[in-house]
Steps between C-alpha positions, in 0.01 A plus 500: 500500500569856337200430285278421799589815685491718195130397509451534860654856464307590214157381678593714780504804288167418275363512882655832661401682085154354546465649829592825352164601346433843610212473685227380180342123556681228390386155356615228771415173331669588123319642155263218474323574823283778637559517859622797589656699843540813617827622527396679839432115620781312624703436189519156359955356444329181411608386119240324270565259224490091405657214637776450197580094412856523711312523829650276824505352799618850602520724243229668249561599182262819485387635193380858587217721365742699299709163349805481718616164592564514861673191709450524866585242776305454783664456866614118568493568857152618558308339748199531249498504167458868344277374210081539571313239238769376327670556173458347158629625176244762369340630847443848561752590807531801739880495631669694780857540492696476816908421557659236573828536736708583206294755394360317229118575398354240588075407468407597873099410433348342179096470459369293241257732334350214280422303822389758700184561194136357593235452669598393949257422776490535901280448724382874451610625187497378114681723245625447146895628465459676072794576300511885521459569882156400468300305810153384416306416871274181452331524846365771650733705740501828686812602376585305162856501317459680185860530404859320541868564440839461650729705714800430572430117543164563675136451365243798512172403449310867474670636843569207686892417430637129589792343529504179284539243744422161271385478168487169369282359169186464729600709806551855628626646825510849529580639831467858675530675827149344573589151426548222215252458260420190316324411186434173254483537097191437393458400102 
């Protein structure tokens, strides 16, 4: 247990140094990736890493960008389950920390970046999700997404920011102050 929040406290503090960058842009999705945000933007707490091989029913075993080894439990009692698209050992994951009633870190909001990747169709609109905040449009649109990348557990695609609602392995929800929008994979 001393372990556990000797992690959680360490986390914590990776988070509040990261936020601490002076005002210069900061990569959001770790070295390997070239999305990048302005630091005058809303800045990102999310953390990035992998799903490690000790992930749960709820917990995750995150292995961040920079190589910590993070455990994090998820909320037993929440009506819906914090995870978007799943988790498997080896996914790319975008985690929000929250507490628990203890005080505890806790994941608040975890989005299955692996999932979230390729190519999802409505009755409007077909885009392909690209590692690197890239969004290739495959039908013509008056105002196609050209980019991606979370904030905060919500999607922007170019200047349009969602809330996750759903994301399944052949499903996405996203949802705004206009409404909930829904979209197939298509392979």
């Amino acid at each position: 247990m001393k372990k556990l929040l000797s992690l959680c406290i360490a986390a914590i503090a990776v988070v509040m140094i990261a936020g601490c960058d002076g005002g210069k842009t900061k990569n959001i999705l770790g070295s390997g990736d070239s999305l990048m945000i302005d630091s005058t933007a809303e800045q990102d707490s999310s953390l990035y890493g992998r799903c490690g091989e000790d992930c749960a029913m709820n917990t995750l075993q995150l292995i961040s960008d920079k190589g910590d080894t993070i455990y994090l439990g998820y909320d037993p009692d929440a009506e819906v389950s914090p995870v978007r698209g799943g988790i498997a050992v080896g996914d790319r994951v975008a985690v929000t920390l929250g507490k628990d009633e203890y005080g505890q870190a806790i994941a608040e909001s975890v989005i299955n970046l692996t999932t979230l990747l390729g190519t999802w169709q409505s009755l409007d609109r077909k885009f392909e999700i690209k590692e690197g905040g890239i969004v290739e449009t495959i039908v013509n649109e008056q105002k196609p997404y050209t980019s991606w990348k979370i904030v905060n557990s919500k999607l922007v695609l170019s200047t349009d920011t969602f809330k996750i609602y759903e994301l399944g392995a052949d499903s996405l929800y996203l949802e705004n102050k206009v409404g909930i929008f829904a979209y197939k994979r298509v392979k």
